[in-house]
C-alpha positions as CSV (number, residue, x, y, z in Angstrom):
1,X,-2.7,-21.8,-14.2
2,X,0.7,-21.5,-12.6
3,X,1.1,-20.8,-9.3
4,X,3.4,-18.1,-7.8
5,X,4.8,-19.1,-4.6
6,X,6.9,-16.7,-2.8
7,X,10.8,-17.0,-1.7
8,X,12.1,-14.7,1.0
9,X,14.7,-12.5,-0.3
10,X,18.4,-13.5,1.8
11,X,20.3,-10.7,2.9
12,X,23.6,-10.6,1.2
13,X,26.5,-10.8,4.0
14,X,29.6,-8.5,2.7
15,X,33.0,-9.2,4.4
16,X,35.9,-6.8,4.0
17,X,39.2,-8.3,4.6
18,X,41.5,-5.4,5.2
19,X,45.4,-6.5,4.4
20,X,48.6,-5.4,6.2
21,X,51.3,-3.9,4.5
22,X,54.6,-5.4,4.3
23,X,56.5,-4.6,7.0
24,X,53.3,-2.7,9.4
25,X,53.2,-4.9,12.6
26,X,49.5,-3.3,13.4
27,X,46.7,-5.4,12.6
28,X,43.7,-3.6,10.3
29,X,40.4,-3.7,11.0
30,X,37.0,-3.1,9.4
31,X,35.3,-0.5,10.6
32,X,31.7,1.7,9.4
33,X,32.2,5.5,10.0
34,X,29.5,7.3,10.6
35,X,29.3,11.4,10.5
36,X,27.1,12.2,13.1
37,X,26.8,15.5,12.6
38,X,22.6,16.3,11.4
39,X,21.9,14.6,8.8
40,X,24.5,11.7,9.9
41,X,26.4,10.6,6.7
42,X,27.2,7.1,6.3
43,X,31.1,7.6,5.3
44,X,31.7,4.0,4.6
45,X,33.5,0.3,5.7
46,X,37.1,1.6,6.5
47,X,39.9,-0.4,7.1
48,X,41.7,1.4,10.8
49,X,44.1,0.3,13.8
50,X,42.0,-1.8,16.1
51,X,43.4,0.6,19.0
52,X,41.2,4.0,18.1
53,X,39.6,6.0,20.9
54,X,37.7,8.9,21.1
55,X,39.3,12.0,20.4
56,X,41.7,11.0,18.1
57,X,41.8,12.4,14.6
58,X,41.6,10.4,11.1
59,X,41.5,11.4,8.1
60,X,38.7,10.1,5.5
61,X,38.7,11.1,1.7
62,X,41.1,14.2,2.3
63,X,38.9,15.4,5.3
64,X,39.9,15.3,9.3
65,X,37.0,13.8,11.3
66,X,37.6,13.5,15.2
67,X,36.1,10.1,16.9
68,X,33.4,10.9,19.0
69,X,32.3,7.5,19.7
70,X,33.7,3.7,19.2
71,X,30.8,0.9,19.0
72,X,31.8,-3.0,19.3
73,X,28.5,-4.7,18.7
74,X,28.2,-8.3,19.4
75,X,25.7,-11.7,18.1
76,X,24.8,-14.5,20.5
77,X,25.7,-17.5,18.0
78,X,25.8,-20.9,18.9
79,X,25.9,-19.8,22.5
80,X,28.8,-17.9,22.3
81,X,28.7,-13.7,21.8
82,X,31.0,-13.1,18.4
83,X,31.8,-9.6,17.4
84,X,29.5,-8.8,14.6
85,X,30.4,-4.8,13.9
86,X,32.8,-2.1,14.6
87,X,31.6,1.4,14.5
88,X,33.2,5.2,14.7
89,X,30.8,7.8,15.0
90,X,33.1,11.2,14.4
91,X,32.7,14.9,13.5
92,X,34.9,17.0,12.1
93,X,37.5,18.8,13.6
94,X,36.3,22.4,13.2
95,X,32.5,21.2,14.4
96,X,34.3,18.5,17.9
97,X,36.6,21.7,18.8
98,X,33.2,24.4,18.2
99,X,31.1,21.4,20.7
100,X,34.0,21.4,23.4
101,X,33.6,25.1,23.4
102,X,29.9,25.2,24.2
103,X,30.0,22.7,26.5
104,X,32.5,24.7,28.3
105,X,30.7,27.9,28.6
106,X,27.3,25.3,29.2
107,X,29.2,24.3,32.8
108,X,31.0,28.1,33.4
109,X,27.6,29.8,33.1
C-alpha cells in the first residue's frame, strides 16, 4: 500500500520588469490598478511614472480612470522593510467628477 504524503502547494512569485523607452529619462514602474467603483475590478499590473498622485488622470485600455488612491505596501525581510507592492485605486472620470459633486452639496447643505 503506498502512502500519500502531502506537499504544500508554493505560491508562484510573478515579477514584471517594466522597460524604458529609448530616449524617456522617467523610470517605469509596476503598478496593480484597481477600479474601485462597486464591484471593484482588478484592471491589471501596469507599468506607470513612479510620480502618480491622486487626481491625476490615466488612461487604461482606451478608458480615462482618475487616481483616487496611491498604496506603497511594504515586507519586513531580513530586518529591513522592502517595498513589496504598488497600488492605484481609480474611478473613472465621469463617476470621480459625479463624487466631487455630491460631496459638495454633502458640506453646502
Amino acid at each position: 500500500m503506498a502512502m500519500l504524503s502531502k506537499i504544500p502547494a508554493y505560491r508562484k512569485v510573478q515579477q514584471i520588469w517594466c522597460r524604458k523607452k529609448e530616449g524617456d529619462r522617467d523610470d517605469i514602474h509596476p503598478y496593480k490598478v484597481m477600479e474601485i467603483t462597486p464591484p471593484p475590478r482588478n484592471l491589471g499590473v501596469r507599468c506607470l511614472p513612479p510620480n502618480l498622485q491622486c487626481g491625476e488622470s490615466v488612461t487604461i485600455e482606451g478608458k480615462t480612470y482618475t487616481i483616487s488612491a496611491v498604496t506603497h505596501r511594504y515586507q519586513l525581510r531580513k530586518g529591513k522593510y522592502q517595498p513589496s507592492e504598488k497600488r492605484l485605486d481609480v474611478l473613472s472620470t465621469g463617476r470621480y467628477i459625479l463624487n466631487l459633486y455630491f460631496d459638495n452639496l454633502l458640506q453646502q447643505s
